[in-house]
Every structure is written in structure tokens, then in C-alpha cells.
C-alpha positions as CSV (number, residue, x, y, z in Angstrom):
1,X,-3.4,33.2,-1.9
2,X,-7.0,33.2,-0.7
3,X,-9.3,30.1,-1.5
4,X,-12.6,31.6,-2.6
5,X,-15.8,29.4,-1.5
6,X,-15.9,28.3,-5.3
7,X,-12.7,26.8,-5.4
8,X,-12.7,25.2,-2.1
9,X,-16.4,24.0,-3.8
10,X,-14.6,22.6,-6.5
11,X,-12.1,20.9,-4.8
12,X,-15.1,19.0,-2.7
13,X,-16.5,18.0,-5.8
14,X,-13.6,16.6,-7.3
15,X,-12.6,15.1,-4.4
16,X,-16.2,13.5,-4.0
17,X,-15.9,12.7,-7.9
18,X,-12.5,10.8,-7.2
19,X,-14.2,8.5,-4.1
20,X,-17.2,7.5,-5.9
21,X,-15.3,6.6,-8.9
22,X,-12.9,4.6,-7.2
23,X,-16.3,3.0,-5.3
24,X,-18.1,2.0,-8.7
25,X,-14.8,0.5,-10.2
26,X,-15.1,-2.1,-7.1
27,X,-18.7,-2.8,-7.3
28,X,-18.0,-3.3,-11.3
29,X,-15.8,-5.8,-10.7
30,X,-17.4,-7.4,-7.6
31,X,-18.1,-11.3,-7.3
32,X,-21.4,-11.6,-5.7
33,X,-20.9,-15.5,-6.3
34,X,-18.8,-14.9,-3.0
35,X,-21.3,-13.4,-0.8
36,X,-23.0,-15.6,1.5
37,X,-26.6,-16.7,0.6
38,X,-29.3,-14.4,2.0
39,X,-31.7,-16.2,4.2
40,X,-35.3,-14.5,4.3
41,X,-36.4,-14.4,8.4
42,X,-39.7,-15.9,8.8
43,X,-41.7,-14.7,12.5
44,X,-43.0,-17.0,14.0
45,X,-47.0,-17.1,14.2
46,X,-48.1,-16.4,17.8
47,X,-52.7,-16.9,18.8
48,X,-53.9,-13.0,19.9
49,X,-54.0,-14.5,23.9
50,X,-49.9,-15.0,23.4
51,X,-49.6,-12.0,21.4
52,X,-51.8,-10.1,24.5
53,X,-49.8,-12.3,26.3
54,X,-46.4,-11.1,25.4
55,X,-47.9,-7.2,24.8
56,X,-48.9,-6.9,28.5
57,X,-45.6,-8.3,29.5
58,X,-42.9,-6.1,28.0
59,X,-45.1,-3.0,28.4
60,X,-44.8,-4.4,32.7
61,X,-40.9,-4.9,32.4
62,X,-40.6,-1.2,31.5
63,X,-42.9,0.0,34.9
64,X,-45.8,0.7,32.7
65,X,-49.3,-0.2,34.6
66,X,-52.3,-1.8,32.1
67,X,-55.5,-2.6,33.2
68,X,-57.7,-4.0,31.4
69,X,-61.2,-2.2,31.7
70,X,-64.1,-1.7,29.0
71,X,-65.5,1.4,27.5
72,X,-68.6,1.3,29.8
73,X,-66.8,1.1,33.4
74,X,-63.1,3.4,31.7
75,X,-64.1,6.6,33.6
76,X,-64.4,5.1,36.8
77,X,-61.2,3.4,36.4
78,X,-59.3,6.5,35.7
79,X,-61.2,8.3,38.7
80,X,-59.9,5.4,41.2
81,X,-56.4,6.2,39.6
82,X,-56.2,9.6,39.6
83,X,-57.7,9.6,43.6
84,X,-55.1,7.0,44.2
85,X,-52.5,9.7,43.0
86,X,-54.1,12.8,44.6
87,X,-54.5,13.8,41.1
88,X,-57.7,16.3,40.9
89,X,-57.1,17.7,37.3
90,X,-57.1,15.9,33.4
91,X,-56.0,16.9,30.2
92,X,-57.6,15.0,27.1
93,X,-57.2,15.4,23.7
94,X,-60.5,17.2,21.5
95,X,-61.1,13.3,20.3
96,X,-65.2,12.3,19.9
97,X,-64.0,9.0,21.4
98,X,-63.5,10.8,24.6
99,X,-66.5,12.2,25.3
100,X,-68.4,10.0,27.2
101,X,-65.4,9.1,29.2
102,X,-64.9,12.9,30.1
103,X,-69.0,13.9,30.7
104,X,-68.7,10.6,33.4
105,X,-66.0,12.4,34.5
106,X,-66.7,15.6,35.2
107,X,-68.9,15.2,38.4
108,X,-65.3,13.8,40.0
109,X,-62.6,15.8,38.3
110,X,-61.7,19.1,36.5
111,X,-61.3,18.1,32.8
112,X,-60.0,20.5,30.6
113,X,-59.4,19.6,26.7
114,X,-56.1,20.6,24.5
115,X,-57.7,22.9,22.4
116,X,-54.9,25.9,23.0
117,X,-51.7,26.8,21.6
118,X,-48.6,25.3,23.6
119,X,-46.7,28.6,22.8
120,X,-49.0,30.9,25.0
121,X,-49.4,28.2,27.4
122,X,-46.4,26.5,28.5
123,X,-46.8,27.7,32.1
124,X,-50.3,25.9,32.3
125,X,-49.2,22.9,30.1
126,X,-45.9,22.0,32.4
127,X,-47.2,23.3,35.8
128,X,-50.8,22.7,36.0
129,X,-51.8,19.6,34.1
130,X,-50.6,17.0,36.1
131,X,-52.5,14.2,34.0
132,X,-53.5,13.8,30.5
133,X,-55.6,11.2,28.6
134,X,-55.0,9.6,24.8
135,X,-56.0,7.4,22.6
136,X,-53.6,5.1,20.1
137,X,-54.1,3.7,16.9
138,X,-52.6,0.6,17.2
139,X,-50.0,-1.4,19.3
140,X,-46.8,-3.8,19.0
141,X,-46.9,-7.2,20.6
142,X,-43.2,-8.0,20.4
143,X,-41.8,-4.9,22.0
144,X,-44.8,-4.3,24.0
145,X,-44.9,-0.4,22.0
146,X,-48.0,1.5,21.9
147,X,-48.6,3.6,18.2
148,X,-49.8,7.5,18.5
149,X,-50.7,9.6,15.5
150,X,-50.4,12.9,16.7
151,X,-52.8,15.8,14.9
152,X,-54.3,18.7,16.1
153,X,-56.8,16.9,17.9
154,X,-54.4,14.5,20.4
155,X,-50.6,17.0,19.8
156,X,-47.1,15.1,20.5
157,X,-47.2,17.1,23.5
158,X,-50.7,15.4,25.5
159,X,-48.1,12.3,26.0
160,X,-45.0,14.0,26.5
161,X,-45.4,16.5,29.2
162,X,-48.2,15.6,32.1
163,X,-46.3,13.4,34.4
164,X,-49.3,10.7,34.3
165,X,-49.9,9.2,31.1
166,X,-53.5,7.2,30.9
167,X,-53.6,6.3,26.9
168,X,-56.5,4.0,25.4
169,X,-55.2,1.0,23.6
170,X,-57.5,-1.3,21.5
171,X,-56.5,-5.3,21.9
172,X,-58.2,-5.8,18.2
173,X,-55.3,-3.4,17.2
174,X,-52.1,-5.4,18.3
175,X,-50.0,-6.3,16.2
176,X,-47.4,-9.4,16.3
177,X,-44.3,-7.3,15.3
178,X,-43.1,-3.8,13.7
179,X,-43.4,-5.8,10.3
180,X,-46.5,-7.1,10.2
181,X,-48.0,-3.6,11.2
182,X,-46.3,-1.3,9.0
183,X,-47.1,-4.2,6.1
184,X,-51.0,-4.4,7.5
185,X,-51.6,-0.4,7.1
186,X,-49.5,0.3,4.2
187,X,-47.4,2.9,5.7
188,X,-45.0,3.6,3.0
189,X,-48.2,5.6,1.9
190,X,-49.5,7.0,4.1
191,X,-47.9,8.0,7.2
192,X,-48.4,11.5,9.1
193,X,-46.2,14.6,9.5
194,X,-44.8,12.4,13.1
195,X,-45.3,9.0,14.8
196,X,-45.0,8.3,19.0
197,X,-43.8,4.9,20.1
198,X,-44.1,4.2,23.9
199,X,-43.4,1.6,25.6
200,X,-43.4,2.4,29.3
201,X,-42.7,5.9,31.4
202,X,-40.1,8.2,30.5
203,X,-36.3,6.7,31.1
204,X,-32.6,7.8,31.1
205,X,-29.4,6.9,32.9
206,X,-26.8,8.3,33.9
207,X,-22.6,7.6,32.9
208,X,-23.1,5.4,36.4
209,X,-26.1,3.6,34.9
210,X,-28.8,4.8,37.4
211,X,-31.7,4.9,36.0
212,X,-34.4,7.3,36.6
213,X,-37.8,7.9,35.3
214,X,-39.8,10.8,34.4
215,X,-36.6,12.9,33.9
216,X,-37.9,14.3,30.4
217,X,-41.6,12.7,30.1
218,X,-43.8,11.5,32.3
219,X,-43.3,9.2,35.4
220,X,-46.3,6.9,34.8
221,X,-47.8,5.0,31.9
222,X,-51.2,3.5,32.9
223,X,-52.6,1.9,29.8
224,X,-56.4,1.0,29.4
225,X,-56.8,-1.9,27.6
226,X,-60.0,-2.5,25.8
227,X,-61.6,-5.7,24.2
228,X,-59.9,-8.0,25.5
């Protein structure tokens, strides 16, 4: 006898039926009396110089580099970096708050913005754009992450793929922990289609534990820190 795909459909359901039925009889009868008391975790309050503090160092323990630089003196601090790399060539992100950076930029490098499609220009976008340059919107004190909003402006892709990673992060933006940020901007309405959080270069290991960097991102975070 052959099961069609509506019996074996039927079965599932009933079989589903069965389990949850059997799950709502125990919570029926269930003595919360029992359970032990919930207690509510309160964070401890940290001034912004330990919050910098503690940003600065968990973003170091993961091998990322921050200096901290202001808006006026940024582009020459990205053109020492990218000499001290051998690195003639940046990728930024079609963002107003670049411009100036980029127009002091271009007597010393080749800048070229993001303003193409990755799926007629994956041999340019992997091969020959061996830096790129982001802003954030905000950052994470505790775990020393950094917060990107994609768009069509800055893709996912600008801090995925160039090897060298120089990303603009605001100190009047940090935030003490995950809670207090997601609480502070009222994510639950309105976050977009995907959110990036970094925290240093690229990582993996292998089943030995060797850990290597870069393997599937890039090798070097340099993050620009700003108002301090």
C-alpha cells in the first residue's frame, strides 16, 4: 500500500496534535509556586571615560587597531595608514559624510565610491579594492562591537570583502551594553532589512584551534574614533 503525501500529512498532524496536547495537560497542571524566584539583572552604571575605556579595550583583544583622530586631521590619518600598508587604492561608501574625507584624499590616493552592482563586479570588488572606508551608527562598550546599517549607500559588502577595514565610529554613540542600545533607539520598530556587528578582523579556527584571520573577511580593522 502506497502512503499518498496526504496521508503521510495527516499522520504529522495528528502526531503533532498528540505532542502538544500532552504538553498543555502539563503546563495546566503546573505549580509555578515551585519555580525559583526570578531575579531582574541590573548593569552596572559605568562614566563614558570607562565605557571608552572598556570599548577601546575589547575592540584591542580582538587585533583591531583604533586611533583616535578628529574629523579635521581623519584623511591624513588614513593616508599614513594606507602608505604604511602599501595600499594605493580606497573604496568608500556614496555617504555625504565622506566627502571631505575623500576630496583631501584624492591628491594621495585613487578613491573610487561603491556606486556599482556587486553581480557585474565581483572581479573588481575581491581583486582590486584592497581597502574600503565606512561609517557606523553606533557602538557597544561591553563587547567592544561596532553597529553598521547597511543600505544602498554603505552595502554589507564595503566591510566584508576589502582586506583593510577603516570604519568611522562616533564616541557620543557608545553604548554601555546590547540592552541599553537596542532600549535607547527603539529597535523593535524600526530596524533595517540587515544589521553588521564587528568587533575586530575576520576570525576562524581550525578542529586544532589555530586561529587565523582574514580567512573569510578582512585581515585588519582600523577604527577611527571621533569625539573623544
Amino acid at each position: 500500500m502506497t502512503n499518498t503525501k496526504a496521508d503521510i500529512k495527516a499522520v504529522s498532524n495528528t502526531a503533532r496534535g498528540n505532542i502538544l496536547a500532552k504538553l498543555k495537560a502539563e503546563v495546566n497542571g503546573a505549580d509555578y509556586d515551585k519555580l525559583p524566584k526570578e531575579i531582574p539583572y541590573d548593569y552596572p552604571e559605568f562614566s563614558r571615560e570607562e565605557n571608552l575605556a572598556q570599548f577601546i579595550s575589547e575592540l584591542e583583544k580582538n587585533h583591531a587597531q583604533v586611533i583616535k583622530t578628529t574629523k579635521d586631521n581623519m584623511a591624513e590619518v588614513i593616508s599614513e595608514q594606507l602608505a604604511a600598508l602599501n595600499i594605493t587604492k580606497l573604496l568608500y561608501g556614496d555617504n555625504d559624510a565622506h566627502r571631505e574625507i575623500i576630496n583631501a584624499l584624492n591628491s594621495k590616493i585613487e578613491s573610487q565610491v561603491y556606486d556599482f552592482s556587486i553581480d557585474n563586479n565581483k572581479e573588481m570588488l575581491f581583486n582590486e579594492c584592497p581597502a574600503a572606508l565606512s561609517s557606523s551608527r553606533c557602538s557597544i562598550a561591553a563587547t567592544g562591537s561596532i553597529v553598521l546599517w547597511p543600505d544602498e549607500n554603505e552595502p554589507r559588502s564595503l566591510s566584508l570583502v576589502p582586506p583593510v577595514h577603516f570604519v568611522i565610529v562616533d564616541a557620543n554613540k557608545l553604548h554601555a551594553d546590547f540592552a541599553s542600545l537596542i532600549t535607547a533607539q527603539q529597535w523593535q520598530d524600526k530596524l533595517p532589512t540587515n544589521v553588521v556587528l564587528i568587533s575586530g578582523p575576520s576570525k576562524t579556527a581550525d578542529i586544532q584551534q589555530t586561529l587565523a584571520y582574514g580567512a573569510h573577511g578582512p585581515k585588519a580593522l582600523i577604527v577611527l574614533l571621533i569625539n573623544i
